[in-house]
C-alpha positions as CSV (number, residue, x, y, z in Angstrom):
1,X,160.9,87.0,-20.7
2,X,163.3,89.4,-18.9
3,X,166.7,88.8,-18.9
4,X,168.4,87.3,-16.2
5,X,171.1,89.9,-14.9
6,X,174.2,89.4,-13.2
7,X,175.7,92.3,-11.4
8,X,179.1,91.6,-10.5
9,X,181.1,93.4,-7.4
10,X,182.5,97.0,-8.1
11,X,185.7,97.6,-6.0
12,X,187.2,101.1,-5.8
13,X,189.9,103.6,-4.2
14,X,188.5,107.6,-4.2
15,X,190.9,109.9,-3.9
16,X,192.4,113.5,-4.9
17,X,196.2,113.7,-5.8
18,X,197.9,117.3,-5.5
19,X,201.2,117.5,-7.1
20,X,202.6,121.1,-6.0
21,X,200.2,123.6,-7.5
22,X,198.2,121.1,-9.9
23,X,195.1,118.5,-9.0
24,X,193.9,116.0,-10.4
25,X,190.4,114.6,-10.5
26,X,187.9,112.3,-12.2
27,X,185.2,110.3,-12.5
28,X,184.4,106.5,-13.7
29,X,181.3,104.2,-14.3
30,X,180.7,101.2,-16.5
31,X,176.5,100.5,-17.1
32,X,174.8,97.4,-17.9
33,X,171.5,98.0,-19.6
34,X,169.1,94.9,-20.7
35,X,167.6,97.4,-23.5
36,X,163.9,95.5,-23.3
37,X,163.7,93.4,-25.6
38,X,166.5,94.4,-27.6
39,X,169.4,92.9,-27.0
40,X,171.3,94.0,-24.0
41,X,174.5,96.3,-24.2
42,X,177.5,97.6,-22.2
43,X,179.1,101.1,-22.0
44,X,181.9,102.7,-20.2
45,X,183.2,106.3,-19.4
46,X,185.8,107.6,-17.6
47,X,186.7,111.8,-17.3
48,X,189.5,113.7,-15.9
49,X,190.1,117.1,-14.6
50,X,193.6,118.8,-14.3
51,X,193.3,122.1,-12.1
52,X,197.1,124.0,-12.0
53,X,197.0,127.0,-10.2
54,X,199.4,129.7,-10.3
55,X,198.9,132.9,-8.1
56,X,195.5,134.9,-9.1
57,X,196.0,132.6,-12.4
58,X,193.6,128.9,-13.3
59,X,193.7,127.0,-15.9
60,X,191.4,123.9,-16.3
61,X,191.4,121.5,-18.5
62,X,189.2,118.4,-18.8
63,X,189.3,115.0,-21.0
64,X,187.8,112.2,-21.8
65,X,189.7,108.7,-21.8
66,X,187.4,106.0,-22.6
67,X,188.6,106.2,-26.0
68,X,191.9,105.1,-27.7
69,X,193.5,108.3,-26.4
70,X,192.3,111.5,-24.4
71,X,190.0,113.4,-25.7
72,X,189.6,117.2,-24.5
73,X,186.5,118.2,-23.5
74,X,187.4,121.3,-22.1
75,X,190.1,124.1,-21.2
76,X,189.4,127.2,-19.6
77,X,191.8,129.8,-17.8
78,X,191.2,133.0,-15.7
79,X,193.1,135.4,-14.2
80,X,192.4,138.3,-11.7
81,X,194.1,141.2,-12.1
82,X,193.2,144.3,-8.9
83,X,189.0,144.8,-10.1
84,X,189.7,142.5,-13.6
85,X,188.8,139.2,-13.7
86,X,190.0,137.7,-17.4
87,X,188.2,134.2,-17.9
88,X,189.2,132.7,-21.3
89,X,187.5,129.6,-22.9
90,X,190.3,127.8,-25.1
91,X,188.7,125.0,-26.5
92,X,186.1,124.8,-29.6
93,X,183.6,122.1,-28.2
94,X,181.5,121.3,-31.3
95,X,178.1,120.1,-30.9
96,X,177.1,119.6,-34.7
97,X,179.4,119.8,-38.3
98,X,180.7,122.8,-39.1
99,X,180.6,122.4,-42.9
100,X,178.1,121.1,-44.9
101,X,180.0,118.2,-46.1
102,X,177.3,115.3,-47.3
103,X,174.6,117.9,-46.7
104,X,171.4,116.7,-49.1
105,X,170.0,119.3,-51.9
106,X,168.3,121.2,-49.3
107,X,171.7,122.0,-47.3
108,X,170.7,120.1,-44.4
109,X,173.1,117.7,-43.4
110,X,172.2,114.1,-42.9
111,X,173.9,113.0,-40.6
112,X,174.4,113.2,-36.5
113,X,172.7,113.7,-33.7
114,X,168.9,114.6,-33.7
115,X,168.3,118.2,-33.0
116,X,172.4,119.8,-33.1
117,X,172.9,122.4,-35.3
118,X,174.4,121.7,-38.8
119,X,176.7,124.7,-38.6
120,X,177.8,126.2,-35.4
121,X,180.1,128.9,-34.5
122,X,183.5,129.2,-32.9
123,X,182.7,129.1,-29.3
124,X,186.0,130.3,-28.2
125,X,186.2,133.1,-26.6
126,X,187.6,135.7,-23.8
127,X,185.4,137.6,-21.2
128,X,186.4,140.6,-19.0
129,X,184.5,141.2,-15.6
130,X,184.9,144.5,-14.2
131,X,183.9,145.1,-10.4
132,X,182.2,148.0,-10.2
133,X,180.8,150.5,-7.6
134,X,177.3,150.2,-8.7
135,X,175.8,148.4,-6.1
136,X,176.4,144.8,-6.3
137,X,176.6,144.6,-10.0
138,X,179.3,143.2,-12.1
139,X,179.7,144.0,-15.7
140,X,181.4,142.1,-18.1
141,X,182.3,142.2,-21.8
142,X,183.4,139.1,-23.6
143,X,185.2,139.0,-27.7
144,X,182.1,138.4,-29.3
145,X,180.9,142.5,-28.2
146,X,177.9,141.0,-25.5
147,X,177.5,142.9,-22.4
148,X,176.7,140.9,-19.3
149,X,175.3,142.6,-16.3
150,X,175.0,140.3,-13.2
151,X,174.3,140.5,-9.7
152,X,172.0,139.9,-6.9
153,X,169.8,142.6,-5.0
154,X,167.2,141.9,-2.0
155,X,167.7,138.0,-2.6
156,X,167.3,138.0,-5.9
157,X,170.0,137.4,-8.8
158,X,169.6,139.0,-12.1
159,X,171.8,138.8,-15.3
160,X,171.5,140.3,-18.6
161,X,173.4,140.0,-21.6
162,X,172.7,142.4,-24.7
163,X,174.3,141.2,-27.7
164,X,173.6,138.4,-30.4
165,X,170.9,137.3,-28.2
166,X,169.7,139.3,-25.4
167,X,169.3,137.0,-22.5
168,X,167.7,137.9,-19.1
169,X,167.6,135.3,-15.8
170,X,166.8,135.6,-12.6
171,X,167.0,133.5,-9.6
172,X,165.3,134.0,-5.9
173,X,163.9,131.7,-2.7
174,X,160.5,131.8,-2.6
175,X,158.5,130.7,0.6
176,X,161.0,127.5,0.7
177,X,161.0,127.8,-3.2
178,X,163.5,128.1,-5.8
179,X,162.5,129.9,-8.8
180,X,164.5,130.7,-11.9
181,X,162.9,132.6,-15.0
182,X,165.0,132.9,-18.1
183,X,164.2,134.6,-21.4
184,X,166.3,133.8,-24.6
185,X,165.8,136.0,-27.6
186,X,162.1,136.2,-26.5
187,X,161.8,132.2,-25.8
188,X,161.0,131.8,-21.8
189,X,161.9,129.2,-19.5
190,X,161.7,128.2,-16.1
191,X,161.7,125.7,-13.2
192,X,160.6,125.3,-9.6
193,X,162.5,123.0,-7.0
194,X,161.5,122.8,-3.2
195,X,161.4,119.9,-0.4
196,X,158.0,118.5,1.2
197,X,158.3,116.0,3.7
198,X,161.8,115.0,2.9
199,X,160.7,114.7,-0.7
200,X,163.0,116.7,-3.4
201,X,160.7,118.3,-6.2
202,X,161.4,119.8,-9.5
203,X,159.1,121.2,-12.1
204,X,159.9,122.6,-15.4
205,X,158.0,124.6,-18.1
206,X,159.1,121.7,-20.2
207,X,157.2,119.8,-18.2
208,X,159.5,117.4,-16.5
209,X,158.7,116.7,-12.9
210,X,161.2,114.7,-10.4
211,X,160.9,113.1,-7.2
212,X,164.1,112.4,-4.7
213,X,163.1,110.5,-1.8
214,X,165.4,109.6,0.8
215,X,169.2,110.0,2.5
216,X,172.3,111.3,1.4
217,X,174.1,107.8,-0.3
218,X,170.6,105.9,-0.2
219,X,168.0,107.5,-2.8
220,X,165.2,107.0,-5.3
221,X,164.2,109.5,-7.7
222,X,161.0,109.5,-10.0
223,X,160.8,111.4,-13.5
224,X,158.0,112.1,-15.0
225,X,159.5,113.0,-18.8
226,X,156.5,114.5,-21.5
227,X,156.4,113.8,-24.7
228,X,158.5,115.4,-27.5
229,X,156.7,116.7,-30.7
230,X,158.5,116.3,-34.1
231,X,160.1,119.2,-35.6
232,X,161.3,119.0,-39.4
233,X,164.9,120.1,-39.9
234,X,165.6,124.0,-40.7
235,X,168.0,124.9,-42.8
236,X,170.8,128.1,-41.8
237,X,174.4,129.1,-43.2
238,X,177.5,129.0,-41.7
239,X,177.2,132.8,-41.0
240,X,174.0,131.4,-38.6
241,X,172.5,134.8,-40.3
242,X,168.9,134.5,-41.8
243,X,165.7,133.1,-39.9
244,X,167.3,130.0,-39.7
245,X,170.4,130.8,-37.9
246,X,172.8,128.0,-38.0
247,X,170.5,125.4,-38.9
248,X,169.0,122.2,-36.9
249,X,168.6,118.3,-38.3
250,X,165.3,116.9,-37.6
251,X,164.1,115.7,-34.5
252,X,162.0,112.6,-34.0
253,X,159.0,112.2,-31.6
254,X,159.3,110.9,-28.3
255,X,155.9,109.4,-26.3
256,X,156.0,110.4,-22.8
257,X,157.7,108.3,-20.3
258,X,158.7,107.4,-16.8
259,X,161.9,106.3,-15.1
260,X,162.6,105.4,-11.5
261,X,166.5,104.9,-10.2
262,X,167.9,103.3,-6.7
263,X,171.4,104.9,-5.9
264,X,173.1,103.5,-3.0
265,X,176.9,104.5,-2.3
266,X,179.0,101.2,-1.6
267,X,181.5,100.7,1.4
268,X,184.3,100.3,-1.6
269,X,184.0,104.2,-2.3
270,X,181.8,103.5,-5.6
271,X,178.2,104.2,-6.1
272,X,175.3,101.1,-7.4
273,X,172.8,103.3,-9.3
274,X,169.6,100.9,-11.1
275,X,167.2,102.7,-13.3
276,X,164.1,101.5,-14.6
277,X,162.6,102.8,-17.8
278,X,159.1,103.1,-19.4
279,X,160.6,104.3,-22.6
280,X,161.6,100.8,-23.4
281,X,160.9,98.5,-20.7
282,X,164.7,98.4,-19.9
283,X,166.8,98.3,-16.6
284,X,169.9,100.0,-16.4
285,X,172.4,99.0,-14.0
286,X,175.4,101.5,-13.6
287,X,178.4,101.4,-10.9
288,X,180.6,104.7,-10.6
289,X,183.1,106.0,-9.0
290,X,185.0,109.8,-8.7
291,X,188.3,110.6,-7.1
């Protein structure tokens, strides 16, 4: 038998504080999810963003505090100097272990999430954008020696970066369509978004399809998510040289699944979102609120 839920009242104050040159701004939701017939579980999270500007200068910085303390999540800084734009990205975000501490015999580590690479690179890193009279291109060259060209032409906007992995995308409007393309070291992907009768809809080549009906603070949206195959864990170095590159854990299969959520945006600033899931049977309730 389902579970009985009780939603209690969210109450909340949206706002944006300025101190002199610095804002400040963030985000909050606690969810409620019945979990089937599991047993049911809460979860919180809460984010901020600090934005001090200083001239031509930036610097961001985001955290998470639904922990102990505030955890960083990210800091980035850029600066424009005349045609020079200097963007610098000064935190390591790390998505998978670095070492292979408690890795198994085959250098695989057994632990973490499904599908995050066991070894992974320092992603920090500067880039320098250079505007240049060729048309409307930009170029750009960031620390690790990639090349980024970027720019838009006729309604369509390209960017191609040579380096460790070339990468090519391009966006344009199609006949009320949006269409981007991107190749990744020779792995394609794409997806298709455009409106019909008020209805939102997104395909991928994963895929995925979604369906927004509705008004701005009063929606539904329908996924359609496909099923994911199981792939067995490859193993790479901390160099992420070789044909394994840095390495992957294993990741499970997944059947196919739908979900259906009702947002509504409260009179108390906050936002009611309830999402219904196939995967599980489950029903998510989840009340939020940015300032």
């Amino acid at each position: 038998m389902k579970k009985l839920i009780a939603l209690f009242a969210t109450t909340a104050v949206a706002s944006t504080a300025a101190v002199g040159s610095v804002a400040l701004s963030g985000s909050a939701s606690v969810s409620y999810d019945d979990n089937g017939t599991s047993a049911s579980s809460t979860s919180y999270d809460a984010d901020m963003t600090i934005v001090g500007t200083a001239g031509g200068t930036t610097l961001t910085a985001s955290y998470d505090m639904d922990g102990s303390s505030l955890s960083t999540t990210a800091v980035d800084m850029a600066t424009t100097i005349g045609p020079v734009t200097i963007a610098a990205d000064m935190f390591d975000e790390i998505s998978g272990q670095l070492t292979a501490s408690g890795a198994s015999s085959s250098g695989v580590t057994s632990t973490g999430t499904a599908g995050e690479q066991v070894y992974e690179k320092n992603d920090t890193g500067v880039t320098v954008s250079l505007d240049v009279p060729i048309g409307d291109a930009s170029v750009a060259l960031d620390n690790s020696g990639n090349v980024i060209l970027s720019g838009t032409w006729s309604g369509v906007t390209l960017s191609h970066t040579v380096g460790d992995t070339t990468v090519t995308s391009a966006g344009v409007a199609l006949a009320g369509v949006d269409v981007n393309v991107t190749n990744s070291g020779g792995s394609t992907t794409w997806d298709l978004a455009t409106t019909v009768s008020g209805v939102d809809l997104t395909l991928t080549s994963g895929q995925k399809i979604t369906a927004a009906f509705g008004l701005a603070g009063n929606t539904m949206t329908v996924s359609s998510i496909p099923e994911v195959a199981a792939k067995s864990a490859t193993t790479g170095n901390s160099a992420g040289t070789g044909t394994g590159g840095y390495g992957k854990r294993s990741i499970s299969s997944v059947a196919s699944y739908s979900t259906v959520a009702i947002s509504r945006d409260l009179t108390s600033g906050a936002s009611l979102t309830a999402t219904y899931s196939t995967a599980d049977d489950s029903l998510t309730l989840k009340a939020a609120v940015t300032f």
